[in-house]
N, C-alpha and C positions, 0 to 999 in steps of 0.2 A: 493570641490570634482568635476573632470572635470564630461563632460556629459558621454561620451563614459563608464567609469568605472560605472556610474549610473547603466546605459542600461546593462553592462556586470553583474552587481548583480542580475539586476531585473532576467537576463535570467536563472542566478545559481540558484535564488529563486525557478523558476518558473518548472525548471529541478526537482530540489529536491522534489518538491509539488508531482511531475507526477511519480517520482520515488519512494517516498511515498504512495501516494495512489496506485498504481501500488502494490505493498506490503503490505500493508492494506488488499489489495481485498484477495492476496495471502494465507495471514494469517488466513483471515475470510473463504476462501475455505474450505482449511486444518481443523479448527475448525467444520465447518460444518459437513465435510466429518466422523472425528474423535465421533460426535456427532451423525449423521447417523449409521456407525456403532454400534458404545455401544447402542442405542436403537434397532437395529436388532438384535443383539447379544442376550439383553436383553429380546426380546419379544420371542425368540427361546427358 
């Protein structure tokens, strides 16, 4: 495996991580948000 293609995985890896977690956070907002409401809702 030459070097250049290494280096070019490691950077797809390293995109997809940040792209993920990026999405991660997103999901966990959402969840929150949805989780905030129904106890507001709930305590009204």
């Amino acid at each position: 495996m030459p070097l250049c293609a290494r280096k070019a995985r490691r950077g797809l890896t390293l995109v997809t991580e940040i792209s993920l977690m990026r999405l991660q956070r997103r999901i966990f907002f959402f969840l929150y948000l949805a989780i905030f409401c129904h106890y507001t809702c709930s305590i009204k």
